[in-house]
C-alpha positions as CSV (number, residue, x, y, z in Angstrom):
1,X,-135.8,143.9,73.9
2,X,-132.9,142.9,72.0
3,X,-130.5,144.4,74.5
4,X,-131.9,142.6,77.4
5,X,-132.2,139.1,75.7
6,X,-128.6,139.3,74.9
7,X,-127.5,140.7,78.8
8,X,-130.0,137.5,80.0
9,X,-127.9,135.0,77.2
10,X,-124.8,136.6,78.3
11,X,-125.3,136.1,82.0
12,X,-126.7,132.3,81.2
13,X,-123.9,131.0,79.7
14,X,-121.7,132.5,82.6
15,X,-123.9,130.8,84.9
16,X,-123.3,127.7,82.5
17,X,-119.6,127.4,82.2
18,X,-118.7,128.7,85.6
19,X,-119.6,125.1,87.5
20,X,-118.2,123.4,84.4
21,X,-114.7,125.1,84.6
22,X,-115.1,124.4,88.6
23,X,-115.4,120.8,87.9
24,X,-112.6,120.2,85.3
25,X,-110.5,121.9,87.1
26,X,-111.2,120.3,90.6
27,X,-110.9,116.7,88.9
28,X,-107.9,117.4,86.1
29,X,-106.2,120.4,87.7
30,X,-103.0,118.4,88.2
31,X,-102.9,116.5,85.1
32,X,-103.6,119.9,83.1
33,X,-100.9,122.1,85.0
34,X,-98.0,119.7,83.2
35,X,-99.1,120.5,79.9
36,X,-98.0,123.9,78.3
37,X,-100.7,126.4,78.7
38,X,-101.5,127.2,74.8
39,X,-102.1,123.1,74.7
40,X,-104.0,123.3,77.9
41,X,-106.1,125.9,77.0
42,X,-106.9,124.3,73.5
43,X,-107.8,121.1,75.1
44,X,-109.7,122.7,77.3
45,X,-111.7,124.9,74.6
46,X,-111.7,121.7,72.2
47,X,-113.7,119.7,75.2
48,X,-116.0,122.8,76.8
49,X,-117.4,124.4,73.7
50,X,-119.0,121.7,72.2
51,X,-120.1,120.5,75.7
52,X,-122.0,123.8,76.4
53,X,-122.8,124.1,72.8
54,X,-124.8,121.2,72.7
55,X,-125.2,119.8,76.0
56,X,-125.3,122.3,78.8
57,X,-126.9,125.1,77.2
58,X,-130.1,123.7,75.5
59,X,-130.5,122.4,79.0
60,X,-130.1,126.0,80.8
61,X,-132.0,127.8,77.9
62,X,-135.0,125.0,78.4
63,X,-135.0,125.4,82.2
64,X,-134.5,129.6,81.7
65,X,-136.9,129.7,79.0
66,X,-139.9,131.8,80.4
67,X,-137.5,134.4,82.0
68,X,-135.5,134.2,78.5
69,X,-139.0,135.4,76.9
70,X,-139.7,138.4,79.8
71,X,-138.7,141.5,79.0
């Protein structure tokens, strides 16, 4: 059960962060692309993880949360 919770978490947060990337990048792409990548990429993981920490994901797991609990 373990196993399968973890594969069903794992495949969440991908469906999670994949839109969110989408969007940041569609709106700041060109604003982002003149910073230096290891800036970029730690503004970028400064703004998204506690965005899907504490906004997107309780959202997913709440809307997820009876095929969370299948086995």
């Amino acid at each position: 059960m373990k196993n399968t919770l973890t594969h069903k978490t794992a495949f969440l947060s991908w469906l999670a962060i994949y839109p969110v990337i989408n969007i940041v990048s569609y709106f700041f792409d060109d604003l982002l692309m003149q910073i230096p990548l290891l800036v970029r990429t730690l503004i970028l993981s400064a703004v998204l993880v506690p965005l899907m920490t504490y906004v997107i994901m309780p959202i997913y797991t709440k809307l997820f949360e009876k095929w969370l609990e299948k086995e």
